[in-house]
Jmol script that loads the backbone (N, CA, C; Angstrom):
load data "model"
ATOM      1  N   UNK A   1     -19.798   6.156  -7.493  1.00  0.00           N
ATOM      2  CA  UNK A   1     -18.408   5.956  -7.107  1.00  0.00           C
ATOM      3  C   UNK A   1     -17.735   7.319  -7.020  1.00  0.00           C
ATOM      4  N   UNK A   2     -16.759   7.678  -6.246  1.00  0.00           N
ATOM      5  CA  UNK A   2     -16.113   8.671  -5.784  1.00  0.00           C
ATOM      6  C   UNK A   2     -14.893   8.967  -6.373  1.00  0.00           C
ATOM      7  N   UNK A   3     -14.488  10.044  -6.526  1.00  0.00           N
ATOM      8  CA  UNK A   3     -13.204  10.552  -7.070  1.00  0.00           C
ATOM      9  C   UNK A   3     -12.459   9.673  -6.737  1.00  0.00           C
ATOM     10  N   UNK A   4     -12.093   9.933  -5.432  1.00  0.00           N
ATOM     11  CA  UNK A   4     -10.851   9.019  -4.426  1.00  0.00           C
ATOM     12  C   UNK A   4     -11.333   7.553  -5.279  1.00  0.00           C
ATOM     13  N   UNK A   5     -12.650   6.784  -5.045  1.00  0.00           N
ATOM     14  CA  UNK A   5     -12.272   5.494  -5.398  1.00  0.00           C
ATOM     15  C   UNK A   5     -12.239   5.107  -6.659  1.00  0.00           C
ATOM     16  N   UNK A   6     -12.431   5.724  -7.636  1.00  0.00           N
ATOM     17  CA  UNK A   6     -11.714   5.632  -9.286  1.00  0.00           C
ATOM     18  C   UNK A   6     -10.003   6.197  -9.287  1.00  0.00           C
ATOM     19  N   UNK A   7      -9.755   6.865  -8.259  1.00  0.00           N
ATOM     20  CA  UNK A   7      -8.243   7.696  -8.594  1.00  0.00           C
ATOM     21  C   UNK A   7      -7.359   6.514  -8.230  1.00  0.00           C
ATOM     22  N   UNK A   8      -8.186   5.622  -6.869  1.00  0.00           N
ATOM     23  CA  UNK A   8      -7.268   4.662  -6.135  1.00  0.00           C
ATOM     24  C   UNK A   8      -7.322   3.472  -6.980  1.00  0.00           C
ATOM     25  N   UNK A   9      -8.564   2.992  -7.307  1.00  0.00           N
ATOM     26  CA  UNK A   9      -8.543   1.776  -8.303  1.00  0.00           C
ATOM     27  C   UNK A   9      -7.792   1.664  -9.715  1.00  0.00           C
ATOM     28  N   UNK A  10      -7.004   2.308  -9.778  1.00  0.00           N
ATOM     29  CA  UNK A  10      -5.995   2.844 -10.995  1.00  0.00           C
ATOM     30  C   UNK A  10      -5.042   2.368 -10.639  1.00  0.00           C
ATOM     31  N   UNK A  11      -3.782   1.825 -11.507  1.00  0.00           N
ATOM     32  CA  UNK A  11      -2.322   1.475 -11.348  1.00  0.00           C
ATOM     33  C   UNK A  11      -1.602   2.937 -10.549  1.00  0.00           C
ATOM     34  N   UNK A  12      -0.952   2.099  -9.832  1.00  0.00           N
ATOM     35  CA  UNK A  12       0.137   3.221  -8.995  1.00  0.00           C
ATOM     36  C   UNK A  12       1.589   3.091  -9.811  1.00  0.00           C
ATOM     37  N   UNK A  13       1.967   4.098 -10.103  1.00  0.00           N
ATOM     38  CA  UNK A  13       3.728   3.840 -10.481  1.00  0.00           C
ATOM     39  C   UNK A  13       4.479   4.987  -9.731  1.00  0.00           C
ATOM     40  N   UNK A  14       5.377   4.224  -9.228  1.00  0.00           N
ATOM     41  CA  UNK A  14       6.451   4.960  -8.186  1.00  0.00           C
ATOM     42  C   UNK A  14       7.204   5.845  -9.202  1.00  0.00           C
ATOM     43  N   UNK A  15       8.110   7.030  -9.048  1.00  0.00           N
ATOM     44  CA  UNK A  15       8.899   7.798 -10.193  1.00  0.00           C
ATOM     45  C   UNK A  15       9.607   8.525  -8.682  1.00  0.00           C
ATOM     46  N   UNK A  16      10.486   9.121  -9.302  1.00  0.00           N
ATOM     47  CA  UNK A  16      11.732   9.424  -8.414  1.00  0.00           C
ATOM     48  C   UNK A  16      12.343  10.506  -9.099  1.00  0.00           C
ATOM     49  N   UNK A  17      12.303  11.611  -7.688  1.00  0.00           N
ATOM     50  CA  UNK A  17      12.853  12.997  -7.672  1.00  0.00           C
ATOM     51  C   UNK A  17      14.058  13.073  -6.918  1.00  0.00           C
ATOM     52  N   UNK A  18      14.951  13.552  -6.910  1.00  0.00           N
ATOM     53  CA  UNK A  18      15.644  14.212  -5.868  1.00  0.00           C
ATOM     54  C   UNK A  18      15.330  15.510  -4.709  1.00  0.00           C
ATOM     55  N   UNK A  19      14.932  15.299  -3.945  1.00  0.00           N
ATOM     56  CA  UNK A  19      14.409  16.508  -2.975  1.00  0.00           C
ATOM     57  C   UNK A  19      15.800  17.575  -2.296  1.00  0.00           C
ATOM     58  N   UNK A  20      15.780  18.776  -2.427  1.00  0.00           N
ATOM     59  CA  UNK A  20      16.648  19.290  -1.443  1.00  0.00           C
ATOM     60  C   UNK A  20      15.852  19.952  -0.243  1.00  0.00           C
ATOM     61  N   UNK A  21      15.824  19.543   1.105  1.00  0.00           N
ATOM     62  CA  UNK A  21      15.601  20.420   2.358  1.00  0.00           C
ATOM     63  C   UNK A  21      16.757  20.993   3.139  1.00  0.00           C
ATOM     64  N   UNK A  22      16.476  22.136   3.324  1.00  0.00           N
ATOM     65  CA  UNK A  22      17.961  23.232   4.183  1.00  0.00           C
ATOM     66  C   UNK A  22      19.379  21.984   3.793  1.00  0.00           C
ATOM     67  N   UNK A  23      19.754  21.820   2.365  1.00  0.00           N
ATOM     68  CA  UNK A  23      20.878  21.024   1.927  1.00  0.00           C
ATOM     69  C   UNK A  23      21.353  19.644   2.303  1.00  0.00           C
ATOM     70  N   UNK A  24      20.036  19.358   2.570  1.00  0.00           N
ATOM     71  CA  UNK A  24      20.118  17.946   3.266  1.00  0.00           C
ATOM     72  C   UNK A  24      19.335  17.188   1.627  1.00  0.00           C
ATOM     73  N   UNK A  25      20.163  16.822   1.173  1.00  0.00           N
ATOM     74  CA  UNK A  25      19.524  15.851   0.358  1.00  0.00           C
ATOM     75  C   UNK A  25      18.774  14.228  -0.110  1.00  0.00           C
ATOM     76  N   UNK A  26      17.678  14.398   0.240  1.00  0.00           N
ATOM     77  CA  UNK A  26      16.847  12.440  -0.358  1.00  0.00           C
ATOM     78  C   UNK A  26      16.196  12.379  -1.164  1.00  0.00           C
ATOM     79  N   UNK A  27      17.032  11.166  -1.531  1.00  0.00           N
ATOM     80  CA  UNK A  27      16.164  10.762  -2.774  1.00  0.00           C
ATOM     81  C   UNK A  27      15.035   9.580  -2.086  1.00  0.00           C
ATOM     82  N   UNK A  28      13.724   9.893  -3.076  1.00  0.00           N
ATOM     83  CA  UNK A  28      12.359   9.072  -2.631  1.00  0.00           C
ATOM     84  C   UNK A  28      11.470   8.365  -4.094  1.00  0.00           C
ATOM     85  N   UNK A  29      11.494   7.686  -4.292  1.00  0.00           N
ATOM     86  CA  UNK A  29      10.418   7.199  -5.288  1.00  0.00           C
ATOM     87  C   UNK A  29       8.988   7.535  -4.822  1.00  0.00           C
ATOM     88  N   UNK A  30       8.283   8.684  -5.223  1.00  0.00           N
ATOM     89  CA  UNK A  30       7.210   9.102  -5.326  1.00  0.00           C
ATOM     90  C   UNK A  30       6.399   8.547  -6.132  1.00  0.00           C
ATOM     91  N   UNK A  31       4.445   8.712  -5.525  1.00  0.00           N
ATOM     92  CA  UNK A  31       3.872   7.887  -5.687  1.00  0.00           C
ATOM     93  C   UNK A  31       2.809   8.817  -6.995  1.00  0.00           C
ATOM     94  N   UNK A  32       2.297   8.107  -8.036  1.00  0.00           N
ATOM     95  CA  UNK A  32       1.714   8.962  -9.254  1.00  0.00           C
ATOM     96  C   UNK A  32       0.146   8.459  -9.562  1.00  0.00           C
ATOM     97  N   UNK A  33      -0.946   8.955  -9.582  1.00  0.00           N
ATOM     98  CA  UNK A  33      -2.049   8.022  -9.897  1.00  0.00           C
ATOM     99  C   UNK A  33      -2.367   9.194 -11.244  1.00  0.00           C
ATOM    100  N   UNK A  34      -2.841   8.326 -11.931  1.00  0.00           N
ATOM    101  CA  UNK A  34      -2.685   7.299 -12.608  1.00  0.00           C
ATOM    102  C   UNK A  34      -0.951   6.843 -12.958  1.00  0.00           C
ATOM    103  N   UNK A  35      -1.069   5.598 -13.129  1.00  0.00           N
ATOM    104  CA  UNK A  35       0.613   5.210 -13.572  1.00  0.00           C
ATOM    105  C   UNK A  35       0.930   5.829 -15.003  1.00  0.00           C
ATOM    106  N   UNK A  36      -0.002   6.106 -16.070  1.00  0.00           N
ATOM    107  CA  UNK A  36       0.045   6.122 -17.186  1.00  0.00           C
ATOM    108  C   UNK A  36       0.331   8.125 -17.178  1.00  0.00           C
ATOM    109  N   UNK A  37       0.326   8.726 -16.185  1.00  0.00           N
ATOM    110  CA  UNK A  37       0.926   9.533 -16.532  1.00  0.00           C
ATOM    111  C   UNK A  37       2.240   9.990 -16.344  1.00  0.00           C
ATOM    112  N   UNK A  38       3.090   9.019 -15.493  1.00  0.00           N
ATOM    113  CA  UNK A  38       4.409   8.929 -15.436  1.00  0.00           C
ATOM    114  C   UNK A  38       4.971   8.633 -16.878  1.00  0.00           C
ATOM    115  N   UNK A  39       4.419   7.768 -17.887  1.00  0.00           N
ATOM    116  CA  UNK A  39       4.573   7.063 -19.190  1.00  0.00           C
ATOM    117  C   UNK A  39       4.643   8.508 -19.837  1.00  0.00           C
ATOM    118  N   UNK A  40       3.524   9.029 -19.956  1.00  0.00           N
ATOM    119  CA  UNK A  40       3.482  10.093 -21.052  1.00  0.00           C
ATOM    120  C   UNK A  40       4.235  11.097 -20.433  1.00  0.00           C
ATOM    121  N   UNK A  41       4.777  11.625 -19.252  1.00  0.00           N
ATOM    122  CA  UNK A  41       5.825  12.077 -18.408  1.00  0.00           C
ATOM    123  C   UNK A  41       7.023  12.168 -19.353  1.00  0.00           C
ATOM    124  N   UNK A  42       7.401  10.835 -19.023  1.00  0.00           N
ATOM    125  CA  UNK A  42       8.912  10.288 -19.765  1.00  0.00           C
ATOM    126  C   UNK A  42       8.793  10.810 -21.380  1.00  0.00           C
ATOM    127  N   UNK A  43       7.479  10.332 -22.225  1.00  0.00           N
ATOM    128  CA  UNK A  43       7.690  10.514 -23.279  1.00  0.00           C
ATOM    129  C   UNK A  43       7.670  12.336 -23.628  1.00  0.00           C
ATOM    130  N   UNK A  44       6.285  13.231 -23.271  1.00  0.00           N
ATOM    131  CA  UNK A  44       6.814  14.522 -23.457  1.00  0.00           C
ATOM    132  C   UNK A  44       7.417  15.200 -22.822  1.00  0.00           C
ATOM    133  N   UNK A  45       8.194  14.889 -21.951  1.00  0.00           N
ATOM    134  CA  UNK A  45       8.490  15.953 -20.609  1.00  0.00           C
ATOM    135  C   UNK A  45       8.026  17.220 -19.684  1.00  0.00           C
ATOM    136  N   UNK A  46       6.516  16.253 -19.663  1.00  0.00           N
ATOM    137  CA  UNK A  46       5.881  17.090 -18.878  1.00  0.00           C
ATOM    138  C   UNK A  46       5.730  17.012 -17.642  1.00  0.00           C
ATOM    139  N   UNK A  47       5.909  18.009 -16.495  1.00  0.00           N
ATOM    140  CA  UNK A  47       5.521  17.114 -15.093  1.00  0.00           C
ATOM    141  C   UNK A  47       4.565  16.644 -14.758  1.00  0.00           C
ATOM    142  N   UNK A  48       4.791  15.618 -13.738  1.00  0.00           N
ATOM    143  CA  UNK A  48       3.541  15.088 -12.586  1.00  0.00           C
ATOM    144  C   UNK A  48       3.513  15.259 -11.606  1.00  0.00           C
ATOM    145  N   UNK A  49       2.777  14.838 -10.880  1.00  0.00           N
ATOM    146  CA  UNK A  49       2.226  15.506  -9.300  1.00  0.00           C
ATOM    147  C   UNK A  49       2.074  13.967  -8.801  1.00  0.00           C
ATOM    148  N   UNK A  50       2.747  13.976  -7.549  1.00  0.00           N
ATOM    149  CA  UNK A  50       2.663  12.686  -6.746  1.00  0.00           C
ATOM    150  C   UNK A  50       1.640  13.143  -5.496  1.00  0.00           C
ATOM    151  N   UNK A  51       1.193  11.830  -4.929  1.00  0.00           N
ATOM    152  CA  UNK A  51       0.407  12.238  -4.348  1.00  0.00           C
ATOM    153  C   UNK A  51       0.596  12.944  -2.679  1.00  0.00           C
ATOM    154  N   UNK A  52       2.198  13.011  -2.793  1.00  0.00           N
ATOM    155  CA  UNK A  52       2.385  14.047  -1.609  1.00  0.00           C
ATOM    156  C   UNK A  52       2.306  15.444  -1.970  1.00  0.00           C
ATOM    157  N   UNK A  53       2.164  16.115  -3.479  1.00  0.00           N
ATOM    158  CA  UNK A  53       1.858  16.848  -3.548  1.00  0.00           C
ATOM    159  C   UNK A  53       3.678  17.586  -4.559  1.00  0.00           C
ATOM    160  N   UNK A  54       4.487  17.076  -4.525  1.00  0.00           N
ATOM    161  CA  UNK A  54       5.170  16.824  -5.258  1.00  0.00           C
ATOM    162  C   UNK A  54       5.740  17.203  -7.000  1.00  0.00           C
ATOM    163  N   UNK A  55       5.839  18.097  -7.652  1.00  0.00           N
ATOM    164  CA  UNK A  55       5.752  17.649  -8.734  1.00  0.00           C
ATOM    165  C   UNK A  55       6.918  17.929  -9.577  1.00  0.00           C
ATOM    166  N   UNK A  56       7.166  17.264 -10.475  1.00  0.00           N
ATOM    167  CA  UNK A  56       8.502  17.197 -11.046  1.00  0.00           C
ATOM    168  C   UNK A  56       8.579  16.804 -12.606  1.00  0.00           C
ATOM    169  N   UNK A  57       9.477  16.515 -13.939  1.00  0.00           N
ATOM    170  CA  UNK A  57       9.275  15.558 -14.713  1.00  0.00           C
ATOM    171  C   UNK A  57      10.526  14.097 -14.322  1.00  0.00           C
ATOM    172  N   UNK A  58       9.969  13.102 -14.202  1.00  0.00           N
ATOM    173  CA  UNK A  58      10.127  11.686 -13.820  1.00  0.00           C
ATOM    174  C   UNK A  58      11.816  11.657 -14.620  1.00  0.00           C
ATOM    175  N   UNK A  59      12.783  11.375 -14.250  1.00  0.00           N
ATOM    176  CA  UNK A  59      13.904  10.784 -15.643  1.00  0.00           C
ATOM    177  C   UNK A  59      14.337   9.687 -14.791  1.00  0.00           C
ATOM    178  N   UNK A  60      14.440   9.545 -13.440  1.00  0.00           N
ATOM    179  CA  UNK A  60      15.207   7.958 -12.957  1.00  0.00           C
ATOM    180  C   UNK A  60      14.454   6.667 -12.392  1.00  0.00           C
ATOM    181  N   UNK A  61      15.172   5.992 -12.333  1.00  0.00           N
ATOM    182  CA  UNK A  61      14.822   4.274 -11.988  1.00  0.00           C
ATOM    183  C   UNK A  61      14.138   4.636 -10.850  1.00  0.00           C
ATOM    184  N   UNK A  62      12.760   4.234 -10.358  1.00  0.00           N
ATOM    185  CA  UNK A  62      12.688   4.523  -8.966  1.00  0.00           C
ATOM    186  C   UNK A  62      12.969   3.569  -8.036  1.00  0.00           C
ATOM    187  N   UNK A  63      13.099   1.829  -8.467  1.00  0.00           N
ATOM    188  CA  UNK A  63      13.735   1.152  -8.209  1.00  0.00           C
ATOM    189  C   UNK A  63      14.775   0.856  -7.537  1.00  0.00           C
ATOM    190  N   UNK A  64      15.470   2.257  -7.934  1.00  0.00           N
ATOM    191  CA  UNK A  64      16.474   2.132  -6.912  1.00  0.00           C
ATOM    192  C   UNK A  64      16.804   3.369  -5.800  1.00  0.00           C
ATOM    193  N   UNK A  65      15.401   3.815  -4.840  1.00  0.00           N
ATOM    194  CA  UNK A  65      15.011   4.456  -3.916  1.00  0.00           C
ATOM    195  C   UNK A  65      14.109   3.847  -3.120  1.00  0.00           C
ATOM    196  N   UNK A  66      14.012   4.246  -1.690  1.00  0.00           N
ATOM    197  CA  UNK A  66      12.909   4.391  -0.935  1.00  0.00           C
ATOM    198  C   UNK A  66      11.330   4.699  -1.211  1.00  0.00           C
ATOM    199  N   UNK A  67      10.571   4.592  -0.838  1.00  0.00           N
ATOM    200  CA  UNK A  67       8.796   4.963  -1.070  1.00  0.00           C
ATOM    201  C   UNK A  67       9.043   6.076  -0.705  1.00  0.00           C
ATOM    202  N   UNK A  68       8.683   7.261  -0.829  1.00  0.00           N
ATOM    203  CA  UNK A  68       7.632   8.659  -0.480  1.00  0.00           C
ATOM    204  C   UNK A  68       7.400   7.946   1.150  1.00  0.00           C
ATOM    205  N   UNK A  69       7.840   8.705   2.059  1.00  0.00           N
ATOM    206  CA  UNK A  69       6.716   8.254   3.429  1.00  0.00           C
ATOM    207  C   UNK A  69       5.222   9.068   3.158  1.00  0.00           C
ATOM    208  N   UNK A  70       5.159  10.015   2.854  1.00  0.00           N
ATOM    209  CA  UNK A  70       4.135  10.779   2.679  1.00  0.00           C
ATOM    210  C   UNK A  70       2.974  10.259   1.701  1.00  0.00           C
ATOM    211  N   UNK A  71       3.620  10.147   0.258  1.00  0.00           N
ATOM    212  CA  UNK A  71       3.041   9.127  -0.929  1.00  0.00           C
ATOM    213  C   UNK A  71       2.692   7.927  -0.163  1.00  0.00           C
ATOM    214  N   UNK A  72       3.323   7.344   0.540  1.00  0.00           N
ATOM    215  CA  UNK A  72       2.736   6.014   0.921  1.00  0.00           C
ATOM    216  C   UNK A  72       1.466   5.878   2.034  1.00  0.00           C
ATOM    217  N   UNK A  73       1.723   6.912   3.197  1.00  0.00           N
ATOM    218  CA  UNK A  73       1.032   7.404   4.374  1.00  0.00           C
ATOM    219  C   UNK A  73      -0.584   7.881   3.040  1.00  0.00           C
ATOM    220  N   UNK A  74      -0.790   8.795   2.119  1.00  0.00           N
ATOM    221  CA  UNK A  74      -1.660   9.366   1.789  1.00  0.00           C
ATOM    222  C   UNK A  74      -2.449   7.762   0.412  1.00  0.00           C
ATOM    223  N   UNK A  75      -1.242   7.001   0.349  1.00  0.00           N
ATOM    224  CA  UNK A  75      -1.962   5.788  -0.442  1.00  0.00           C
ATOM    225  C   UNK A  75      -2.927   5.061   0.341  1.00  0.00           C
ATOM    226  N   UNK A  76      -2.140   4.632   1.248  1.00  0.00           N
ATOM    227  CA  UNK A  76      -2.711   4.134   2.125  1.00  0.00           C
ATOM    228  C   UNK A  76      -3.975   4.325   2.876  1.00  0.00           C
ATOM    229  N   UNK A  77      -4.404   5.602   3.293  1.00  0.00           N
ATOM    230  CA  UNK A  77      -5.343   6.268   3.914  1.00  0.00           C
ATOM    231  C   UNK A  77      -6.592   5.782   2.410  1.00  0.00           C
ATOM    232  N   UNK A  78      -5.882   6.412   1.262  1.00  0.00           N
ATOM    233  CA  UNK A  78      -7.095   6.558   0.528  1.00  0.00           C
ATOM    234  C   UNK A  78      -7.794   5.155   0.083  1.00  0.00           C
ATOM    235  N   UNK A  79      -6.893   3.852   0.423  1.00  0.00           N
ATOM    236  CA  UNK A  79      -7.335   2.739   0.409  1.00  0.00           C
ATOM    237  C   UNK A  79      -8.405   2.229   1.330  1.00  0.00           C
ATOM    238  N   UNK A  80      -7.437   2.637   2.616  1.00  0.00           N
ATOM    239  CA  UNK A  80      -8.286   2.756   3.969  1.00  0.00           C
ATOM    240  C   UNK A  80      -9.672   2.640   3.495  1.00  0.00           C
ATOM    241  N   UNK A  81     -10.094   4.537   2.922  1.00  0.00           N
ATOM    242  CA  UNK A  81     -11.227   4.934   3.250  1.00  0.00           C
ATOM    243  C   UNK A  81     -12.411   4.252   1.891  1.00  0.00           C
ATOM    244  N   UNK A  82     -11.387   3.695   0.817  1.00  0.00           N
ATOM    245  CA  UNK A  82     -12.168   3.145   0.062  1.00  0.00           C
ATOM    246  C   UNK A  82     -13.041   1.779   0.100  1.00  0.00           C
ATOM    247  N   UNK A  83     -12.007   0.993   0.769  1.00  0.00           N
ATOM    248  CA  UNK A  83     -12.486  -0.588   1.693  1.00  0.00           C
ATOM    249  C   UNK A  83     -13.351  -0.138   2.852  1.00  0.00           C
ATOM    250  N   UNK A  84     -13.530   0.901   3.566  1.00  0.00           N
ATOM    251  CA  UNK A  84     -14.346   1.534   4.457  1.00  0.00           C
ATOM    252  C   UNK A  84     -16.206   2.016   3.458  1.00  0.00           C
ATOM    253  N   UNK A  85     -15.883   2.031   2.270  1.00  0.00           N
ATOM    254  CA  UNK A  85     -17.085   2.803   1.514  1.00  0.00           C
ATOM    255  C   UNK A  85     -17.551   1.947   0.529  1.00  0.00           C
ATOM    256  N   UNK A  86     -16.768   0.915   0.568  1.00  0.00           N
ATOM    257  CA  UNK A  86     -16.725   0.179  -0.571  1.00  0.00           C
ATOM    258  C   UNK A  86     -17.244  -1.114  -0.681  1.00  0.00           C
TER     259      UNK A  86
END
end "model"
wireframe off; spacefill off
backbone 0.3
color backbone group
């Protein structure tokens, strides 16, 4: 079994940054594999890395944002290629 398909067969948890580009500001619920390091995130305040490449420490609801297009575009693919190998 492959990196990608142990990284993908793992819980996904969305977490949410605020992005600034040239002062244009969005907010996105970014995508985290494993979910369990968003958890230990929150608890030491350490960052994570989403899978757009992303990284931040997690503090808001992501619930109440949009998906990552990117996080979702790169979930997706790696599902793709896992149901493709799998």
């Amino acid at each position: 079994m492959s990196q990608l398909e142990t990284t993908v067969d793992r819980s996904v948890e969305q977490t949410t940054d605020e992005q600034t580009d040239d002062g244009d500001h969005e907010k996105f619920a970014h995508v985290v594999v494993p979910a369990s390091a968003v958890t230990e995130a929150y608890i030491t305040g350490t960052p994570v890395t989403a899978l757009c490449g992303k990284t931040w420490v997690p503090t808001r609801d992501p619930n109440r944002y949009p998906v990552c297009p990117t996080c979702k575009e790169v979930l997706e693919l790696a599902r793709n290629l896992r149901d493709q190998h799998g």
